[in-house]
C-alpha positions in Angstrom: -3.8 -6.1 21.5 -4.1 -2.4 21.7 -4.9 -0.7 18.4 -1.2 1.0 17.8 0.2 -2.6 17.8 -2.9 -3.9 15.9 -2.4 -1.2 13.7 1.2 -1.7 13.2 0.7 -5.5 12.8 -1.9 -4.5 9.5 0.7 -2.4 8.2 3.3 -4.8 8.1 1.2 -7.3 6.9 0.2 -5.4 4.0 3.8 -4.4 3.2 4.3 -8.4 3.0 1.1 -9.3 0.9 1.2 -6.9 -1.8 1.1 -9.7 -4.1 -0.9 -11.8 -2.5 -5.0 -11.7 -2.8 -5.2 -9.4 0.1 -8.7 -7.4 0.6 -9.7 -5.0 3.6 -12.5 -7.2 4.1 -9.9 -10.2 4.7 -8.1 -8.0 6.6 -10.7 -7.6 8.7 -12.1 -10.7 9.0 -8.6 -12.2 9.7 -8.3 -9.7 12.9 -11.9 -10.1 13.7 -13.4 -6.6 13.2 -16.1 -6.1 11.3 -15.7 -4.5 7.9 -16.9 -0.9 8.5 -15.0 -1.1 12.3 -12.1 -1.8 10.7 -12.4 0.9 8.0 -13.0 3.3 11.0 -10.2 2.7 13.2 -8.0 3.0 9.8 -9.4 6.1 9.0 -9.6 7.2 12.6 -5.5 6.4 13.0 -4.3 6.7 9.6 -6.3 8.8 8.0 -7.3 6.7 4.8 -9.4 3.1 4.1 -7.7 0.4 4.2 -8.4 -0.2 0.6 -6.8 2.8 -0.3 -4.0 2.3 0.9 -3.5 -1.3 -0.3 -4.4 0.0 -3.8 -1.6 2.9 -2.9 1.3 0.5 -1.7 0.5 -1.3 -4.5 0.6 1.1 -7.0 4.4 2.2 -5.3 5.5 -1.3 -6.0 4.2 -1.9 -9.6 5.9 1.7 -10.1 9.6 0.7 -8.7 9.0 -2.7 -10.8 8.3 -0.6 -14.3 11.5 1.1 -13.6 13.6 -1.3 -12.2 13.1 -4.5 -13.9 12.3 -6.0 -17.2 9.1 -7.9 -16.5 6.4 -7.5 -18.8 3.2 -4.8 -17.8 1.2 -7.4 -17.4 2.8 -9.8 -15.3 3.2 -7.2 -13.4 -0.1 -6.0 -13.4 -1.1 -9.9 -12.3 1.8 -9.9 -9.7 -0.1 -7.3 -8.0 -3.9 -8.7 -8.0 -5.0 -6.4 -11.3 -7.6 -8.8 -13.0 -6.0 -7.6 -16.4 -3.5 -5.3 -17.9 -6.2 -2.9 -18.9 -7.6 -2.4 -15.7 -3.8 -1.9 -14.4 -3.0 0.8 -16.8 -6.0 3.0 -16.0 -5.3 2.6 -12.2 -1.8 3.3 -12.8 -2.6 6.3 -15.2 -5.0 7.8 -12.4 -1.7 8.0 -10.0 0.7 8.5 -11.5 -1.1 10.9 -15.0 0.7 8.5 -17.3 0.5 5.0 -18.7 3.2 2.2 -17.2 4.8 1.8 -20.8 5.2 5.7 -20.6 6.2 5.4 -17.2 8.9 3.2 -18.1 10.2 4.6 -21.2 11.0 7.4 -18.6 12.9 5.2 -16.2 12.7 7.3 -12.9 11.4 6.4 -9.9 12.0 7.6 -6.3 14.7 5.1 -4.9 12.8 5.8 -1.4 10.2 3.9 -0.3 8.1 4.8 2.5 7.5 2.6 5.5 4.5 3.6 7.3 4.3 2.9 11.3 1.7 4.2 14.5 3.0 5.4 17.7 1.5 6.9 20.6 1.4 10.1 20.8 3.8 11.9 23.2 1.0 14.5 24.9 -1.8 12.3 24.3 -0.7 8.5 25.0 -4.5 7.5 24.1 -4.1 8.7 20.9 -2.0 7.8 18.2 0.4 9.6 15.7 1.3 8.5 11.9 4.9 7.8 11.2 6.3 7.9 7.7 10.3 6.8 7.6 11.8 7.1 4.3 14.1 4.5 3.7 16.5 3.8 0.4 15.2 0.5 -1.3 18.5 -1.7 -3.1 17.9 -2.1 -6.5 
C-alpha cells in the first residue's frame, strides 16, 4: 500500500473511531510502523502528529454534540476518551477559549464538517497534496 492510500485508510479510520480508545501508537502498531515513522510520514503528508489531529477531530465532534444534542458534558466528555469531565473542559477551553457549558449556552456551531483526504499531487505524482472537502453534516 502506497502511503496516499495508507494515508487515506488512517484518516478514515480515525473519522470512524473517534469514540473508540484510539492512540497514534495503536495506530501505528496496527499498520506496522513504528511510532516515530508513523509520526513522520503524518507530518511529512499532512502536516500535523497524528495525535493532534485525533485530539482535533475529536474536539470537532464533542463541539457539534454540545450544540446539537442534550447529552450531559460528561458523557460526552467519556464518549470521546477524556478520562474525566475536568480534563475535557480544559482541552475544550484551550480550542475553542471557552468552557463546553459556555459553549453550549451559545448554541452555534459550524454545520460543516471537514473531511480530510491525500492525493497525489498533479506536477509531482511522488508527492502528495492535503484535501479538505467541506461537507454539511444532518443534524
Amino acid at each position: 500500500m502506497n502511503r496516499i492510500h495508507l494515508l487515506n485508510h488512517v484518516l478514515e479510520l480515525i473519522d470512524h473511531s473517534l469514540t473508540c480508545d484510539l492512540t497514534a501508537a495503536s495506530l501505528a502498531g496496527r499498520l506496522g510502523y513504528s511510532r516515530s515513522a508513523f509520526d513522520r510520514l503524518f507530518i511529512d503528508v499532512l502536516g500535523d502528529t497524528p495525535a493532534r489531529h485525533i485530539r482535533s477531530r475529536r474536539m470537532l465532534e464533542a463541539a457539534w454534540n454540545l450544540a446539537h444534542t442534550r447529552k450531559r458534558i460528561v458523557d460526552i466528555a467519556l464518549d470521546y476518551q477524556f478520562d474525566s469531565q475536568e480534563a475535557f473542559t480544559r482541552a475544550f477551553r484551550r480550542a475553542f477559549d471557552v468552557p463546553p457549558a459556555q459553549f453550549r449556552k451559545r448554541g452555534e456551531v459550524n454545520p460543516l464538517y471537514p473531511v480530510v483526504t491525500v492525493r497525489p499531487h498533479e506536477l509531482q505524482p511522488s508527492r502528495a497534496r492535503v484535501v479538505t472537502v467541506w461537507q454539511l453534516r444532518q443534524v
